[in-house]
N, C-alpha and C positions, 0 to 999 in steps of 0.2 A: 458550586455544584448546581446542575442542573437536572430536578427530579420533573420524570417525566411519573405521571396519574392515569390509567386507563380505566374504565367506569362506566360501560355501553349500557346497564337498564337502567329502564327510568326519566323522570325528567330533569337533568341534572344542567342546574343553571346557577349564577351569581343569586347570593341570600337578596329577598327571602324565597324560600321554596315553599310551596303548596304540599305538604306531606299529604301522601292518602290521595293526590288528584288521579293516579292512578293505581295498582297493584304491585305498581314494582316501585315507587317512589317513595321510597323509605329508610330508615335509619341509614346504611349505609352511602347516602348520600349525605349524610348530616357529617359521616367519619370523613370522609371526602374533603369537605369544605375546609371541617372545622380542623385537620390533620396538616393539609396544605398552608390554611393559614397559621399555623404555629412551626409549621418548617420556613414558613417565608419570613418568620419575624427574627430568625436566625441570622447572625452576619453571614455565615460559610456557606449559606444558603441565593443563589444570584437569583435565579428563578424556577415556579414553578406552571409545567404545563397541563392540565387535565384534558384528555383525550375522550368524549362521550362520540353518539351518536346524533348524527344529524336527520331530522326529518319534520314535517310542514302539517302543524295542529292547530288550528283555530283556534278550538277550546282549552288546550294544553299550554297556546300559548307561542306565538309567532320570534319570539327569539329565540327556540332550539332550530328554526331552518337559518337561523345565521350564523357563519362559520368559525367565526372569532368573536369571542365578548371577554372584555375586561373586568376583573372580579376586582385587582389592586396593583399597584405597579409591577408587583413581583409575580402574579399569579392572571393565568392567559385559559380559558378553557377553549379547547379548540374542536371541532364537529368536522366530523368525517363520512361520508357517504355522499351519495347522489342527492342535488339541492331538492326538495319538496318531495321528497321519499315519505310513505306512510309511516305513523308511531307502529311500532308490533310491541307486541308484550312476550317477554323470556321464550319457548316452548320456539313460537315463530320467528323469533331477530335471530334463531340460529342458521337457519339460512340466508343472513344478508353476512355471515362471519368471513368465508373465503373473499367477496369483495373490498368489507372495512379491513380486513385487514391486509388486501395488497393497494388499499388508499393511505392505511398509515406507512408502508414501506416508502409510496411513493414519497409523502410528505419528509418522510425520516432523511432521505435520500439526496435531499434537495442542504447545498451546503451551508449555508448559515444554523441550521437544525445538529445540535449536538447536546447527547443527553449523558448523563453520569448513574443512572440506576433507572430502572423502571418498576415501578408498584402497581399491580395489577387486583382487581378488587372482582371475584367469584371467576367462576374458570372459564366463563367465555370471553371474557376479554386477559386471562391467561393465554389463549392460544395465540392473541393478537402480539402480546408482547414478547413470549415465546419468538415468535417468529422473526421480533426484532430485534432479542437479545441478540441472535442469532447470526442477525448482519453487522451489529454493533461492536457484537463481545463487549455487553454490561450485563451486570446482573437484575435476575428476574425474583422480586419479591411478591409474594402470593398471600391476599389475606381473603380468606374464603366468605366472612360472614356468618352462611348459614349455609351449612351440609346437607348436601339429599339424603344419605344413612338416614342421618335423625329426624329427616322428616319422615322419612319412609316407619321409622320405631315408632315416632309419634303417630301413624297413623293415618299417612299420609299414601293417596289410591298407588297400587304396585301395577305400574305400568310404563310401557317402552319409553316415552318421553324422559320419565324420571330415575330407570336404569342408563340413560342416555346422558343426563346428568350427573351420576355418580359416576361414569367412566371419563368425563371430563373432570371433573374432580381429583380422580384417582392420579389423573397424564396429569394434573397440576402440581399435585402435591412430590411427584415423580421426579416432574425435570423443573420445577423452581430452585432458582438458587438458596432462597430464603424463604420464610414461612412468618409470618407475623399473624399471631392470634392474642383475641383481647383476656383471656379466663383458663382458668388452669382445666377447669371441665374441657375445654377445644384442644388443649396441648395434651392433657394426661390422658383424655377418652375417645374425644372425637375424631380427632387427626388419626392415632392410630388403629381404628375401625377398619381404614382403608386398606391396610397390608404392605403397606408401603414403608422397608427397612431407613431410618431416617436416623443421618448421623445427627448427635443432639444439639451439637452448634449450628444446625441450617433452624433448626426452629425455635421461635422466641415468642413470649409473652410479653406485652408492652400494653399496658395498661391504660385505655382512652381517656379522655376528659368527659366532660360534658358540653353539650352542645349550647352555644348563645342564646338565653333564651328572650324573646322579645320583652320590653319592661312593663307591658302594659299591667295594672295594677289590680290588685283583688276584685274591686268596684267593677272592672270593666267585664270578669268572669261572672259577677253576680248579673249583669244586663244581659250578657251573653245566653244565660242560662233559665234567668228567671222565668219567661215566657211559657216555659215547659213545666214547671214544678208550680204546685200548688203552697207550698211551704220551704220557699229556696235556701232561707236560713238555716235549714237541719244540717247537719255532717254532710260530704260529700264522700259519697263512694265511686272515686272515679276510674276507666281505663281507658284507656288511650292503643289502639293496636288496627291491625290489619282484619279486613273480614273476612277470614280464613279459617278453617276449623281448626288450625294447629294451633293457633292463640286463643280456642275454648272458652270466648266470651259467653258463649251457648250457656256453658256450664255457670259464669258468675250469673247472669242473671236467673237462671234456673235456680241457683240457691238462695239471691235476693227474693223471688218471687216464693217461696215456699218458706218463709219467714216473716211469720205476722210481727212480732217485735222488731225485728233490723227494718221493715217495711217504713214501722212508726217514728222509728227513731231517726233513719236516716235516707236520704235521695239518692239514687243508683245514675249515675250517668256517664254513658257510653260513646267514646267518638269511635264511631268505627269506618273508618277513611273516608272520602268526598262520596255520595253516594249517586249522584249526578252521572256519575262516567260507568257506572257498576253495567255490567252490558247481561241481560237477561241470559237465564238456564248457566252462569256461571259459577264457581264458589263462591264466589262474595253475592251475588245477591240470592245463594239461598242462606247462608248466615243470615244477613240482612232481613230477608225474609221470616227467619226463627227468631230471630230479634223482637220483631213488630209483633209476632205471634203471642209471643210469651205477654208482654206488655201490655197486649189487649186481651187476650185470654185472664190475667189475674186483675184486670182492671187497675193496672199501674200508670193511667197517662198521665196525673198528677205526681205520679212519685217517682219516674224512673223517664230520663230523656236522652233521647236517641237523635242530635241532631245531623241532618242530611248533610250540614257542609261548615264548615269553617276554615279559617286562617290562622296562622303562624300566633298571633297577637291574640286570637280566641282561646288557642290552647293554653298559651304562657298566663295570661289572666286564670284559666280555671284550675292550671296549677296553684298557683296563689289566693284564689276564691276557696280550694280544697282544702287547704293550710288553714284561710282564716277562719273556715267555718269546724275547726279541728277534727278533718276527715281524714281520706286513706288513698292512697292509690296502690291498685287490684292491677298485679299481672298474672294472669293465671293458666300461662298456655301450658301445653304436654309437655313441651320440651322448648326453652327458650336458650337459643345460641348466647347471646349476651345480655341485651337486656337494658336497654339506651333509656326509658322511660322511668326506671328508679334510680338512674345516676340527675335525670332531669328534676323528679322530687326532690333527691335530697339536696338539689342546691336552693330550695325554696323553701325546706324546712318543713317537709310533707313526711308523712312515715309510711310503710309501702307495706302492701302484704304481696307474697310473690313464692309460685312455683318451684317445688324443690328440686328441680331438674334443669342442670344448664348451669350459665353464666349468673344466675342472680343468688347461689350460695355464697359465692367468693363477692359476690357486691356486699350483700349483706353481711357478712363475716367481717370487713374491711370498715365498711360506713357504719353497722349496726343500729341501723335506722328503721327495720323492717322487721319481721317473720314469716317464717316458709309454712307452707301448707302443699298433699299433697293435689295434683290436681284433676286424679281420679276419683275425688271427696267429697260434693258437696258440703257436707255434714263438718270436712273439717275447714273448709274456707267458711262456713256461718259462724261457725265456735270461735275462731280468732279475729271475724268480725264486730262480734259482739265481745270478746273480751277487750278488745282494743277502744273501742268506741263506748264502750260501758268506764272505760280506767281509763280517768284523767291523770292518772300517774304514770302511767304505761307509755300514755299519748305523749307528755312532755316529755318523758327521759328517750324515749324514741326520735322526735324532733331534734330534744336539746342533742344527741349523737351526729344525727344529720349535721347541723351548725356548725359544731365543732369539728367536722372532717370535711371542710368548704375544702381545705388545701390539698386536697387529695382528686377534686374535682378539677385541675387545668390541665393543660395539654401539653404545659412546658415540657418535662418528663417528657413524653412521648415523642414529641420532635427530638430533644435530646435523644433518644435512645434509639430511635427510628435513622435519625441519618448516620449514627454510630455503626448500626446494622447494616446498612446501604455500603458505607464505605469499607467496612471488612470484606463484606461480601464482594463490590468490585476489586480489592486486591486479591484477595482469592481465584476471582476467572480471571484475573490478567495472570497470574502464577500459573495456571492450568491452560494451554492452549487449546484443548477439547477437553471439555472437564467429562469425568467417563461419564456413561447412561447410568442412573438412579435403579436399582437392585428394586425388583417390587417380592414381597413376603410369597409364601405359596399358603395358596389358600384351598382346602381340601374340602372337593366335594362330598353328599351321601353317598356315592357311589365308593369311593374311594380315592376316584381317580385326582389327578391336578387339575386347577382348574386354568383356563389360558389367561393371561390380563386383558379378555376381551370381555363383550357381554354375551351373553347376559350374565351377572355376576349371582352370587350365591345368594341364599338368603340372609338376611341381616345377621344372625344368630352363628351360620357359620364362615363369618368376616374373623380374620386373627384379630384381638385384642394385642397387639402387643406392647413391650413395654417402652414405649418412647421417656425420658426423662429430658422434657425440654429446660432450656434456659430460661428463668423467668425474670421479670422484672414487673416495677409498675409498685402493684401492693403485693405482690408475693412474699412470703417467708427468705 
């Protein structure tokens, strides 16, 4: 079997990657890697090819303008576009789509090039494969990530760009052959937000690993870190996220800062992506910007650190530095799709406090390594910071859970189950010589009237809920 990967945001390159070096360089490049290489360690597996964008960045890093790099015998990621084309971020690479994707036709076209499935990763490189299932006749499997809906819920600005987004979404979710989502919140809520009638064997739940984390050792996160704290040995209260308002780092440190006791007892530290590349008047540097605020407004530059940049090997140590200083890791956005950063604690033995919305209930339900808080609360993320961090009892039977559910943490499972999915689904379009058009839900305006499957779409509130009942797997019941 030959699985082709398509994966256009971001800076998507052979480990190690620079998480945070820009906005779109994030976990789903970690699912990428780390997905591919546990379908490559498959025998029935011959090779795997990833499909990114090509373009010529200095600072990002002069192997994305080259158009072939070898990750491992079995795995080829290949760059597609005009050589020394600019980086663009989501909103903007939607207009380089119609070219990349009559560059992948051509490449696909050319006869040595034969693929057995195609896995597409958010819906703008949906349309690229779309298009080649198309010439192929293979199937097209869709794993979205993260939803405009829920961003839009979470709070995220209601504007064309990101109705623009959700109707690409909507055409993915439509004509994929198949659906792979990591969390039953994505299969039971999210997915069917969109209106789209879905038979329940196109969509599966397949449960990720966690991602390799570098070995660097506790020691190396206390150097890493020390510089910034005045007292580095206290607890660590760490997050690790994008600087975006939908991951409400705002809010942890608003509730660290307005707690004299959690202040005393423990150091607040914040990676909130490379901050070097953060391009002024954008969302990330005014996060960024409330960040430093808060920080210097309650006079926290000893007790709470905000550093501008790190690497792979910084994070993996202050995962481990968090552990041994018997701290916490804090995910606290509005609404978290999955939630990559407490599957990454609990393989270090870290305990997590985390958002009751999204992907990290069914983490925590499964690992039970954590507890949720809401995260329109302040009040209740300080209360289970300090119960946590005050109970060394709490703290160990929380780790000791972590530990014990390492096996629940690889990836085997998922390739299993991932190329299982792949090859039903190619028998299935070969049985269907035009397999019919995808039924989309009717969705009823205020007015009364239907609404068309065009945009502008309704408001979030009146999208059908319906009732999809996907196939699950992974940890599921």
């Amino acid at each position: 079997m030959h699985i082709l990967h398509i994966a256009l945001g971001g800076c998507l390159r052979a480990p190690p990657v620079t998480y945070g070096i820009t906005p779109d360089t994030g976990g789903h490049i970690a699912y990428v890697l780390e997905a591919a290489s546990a379908q490559a360690a498959r025998p029935d597996v011959d090779h795997i090819t990833i499909i990114t964008r090509r373009f010529r960045n200095e600072m990002l890093g002069l192997i994305h303008d080259q158009e072939i790099e070898c990750v491992s015998d079995k795995i080829t990621i290949r760059r597609i576009g005009a050589p020394a084309s600019p980086y663009r971020e989501k909103d903007a690479a939607l207009a380089d789509l119609p070219d990349l994707t009559e560059a992948l036709l051509r490449h696909a076209s050319r006869p040595d090039q034969r693929y057995d499935a195609i896995h597409v990763h958010f819906a703008d490189a949906a349309q690229l494969g779309l298009a080649l299932a198309q010439k192929l006749n293979i199937p097209v499997i869709y794993t979205p990530h993260a939803l405009g809906i829920d961003k839009l819920q979470a709070g995220g600005r209601n504007c064309p760009a990101l109705h623009a987004r959700i109707a690409m979404e909507r055409s993915a979710i439509a004509q994929a052959d198949g659906i792979i989502v990591s969390t039953r919140d994505e299969a039971s809520h999210q997915i069917p937000r969109y209106g789209v009638a879905l038979n329940r064997s196109r969509l599966r739940q397949i449960t990720p690993g966690v991602p390799t984390l570098d070995p660097a050792p506790a020691a190396q996160g206390r150097t890493f870190i020390a510089r910034h704290l005045a007292h580095p040995d206290r607890p660590v209260i760490l997050a690790i996220a994008r600087a975006v308002e939908k991951k409400n780092l705002v809010l942890l440190a608003q509730a660290y800062a307005s707690d004299p006791g959690l202040r005393e007892r423990a150091n607040l530290v914040i990676l909130a992506g490379q901050h070097a590349g953060v391009q002024p008047g954008t969302e990330e540097a005014g996060v960024i910007a409330q960040l430093h605020h808060i920080r210097h407004a309650a006079g926290l530059e000893g007790q709470f650190a905000l550093p501008a940049a790190h690497e792979a090997h910084d994070v993996a140590s202050l995962y481990r530095f968090a552990a041994h200083t018997r701290g916490v890791l804090v995910n606290p956005a509005r609404h978290e799709p999955f939630g990559l950063t407490l599957l990454e604690a609990a393989s270090v033995g870290l305990p997590v406090l985390a958002t009751n919305r999204g992907g990290p209930v069914d983490i925590i339900a499964r690992l039970g390594h954590g507890l949720l808080f809401s995260p329109d609360s302040p009040d209740s993320l300080t209360d289970r910071l300090n119960h946590l961090l005050s109970s060394p009892e709490l703290w160990a039977r929380l780790s000791g859970s972590a530990t014990r559910h390492q096996a629940l943490l690889g990836w085997e499972n998922y390739a299993a189950d991932s190329v299982e999915f792949y090859r039903k689904l190619g028998r299935q379009r070969q049985r269907l010589a035009r397999p019919a058009p995808r039924r989309l839900a009717t969705t009823v305006l205020p007015s009364g009237n239907i609404a068309p499957s065009v945009l502008p779409l309704p408001a979030f509130s009146q999208l059908i809920d319906s009732a999809t009942q996907p196939q699950l797997s992974g940890w599921s019941a």
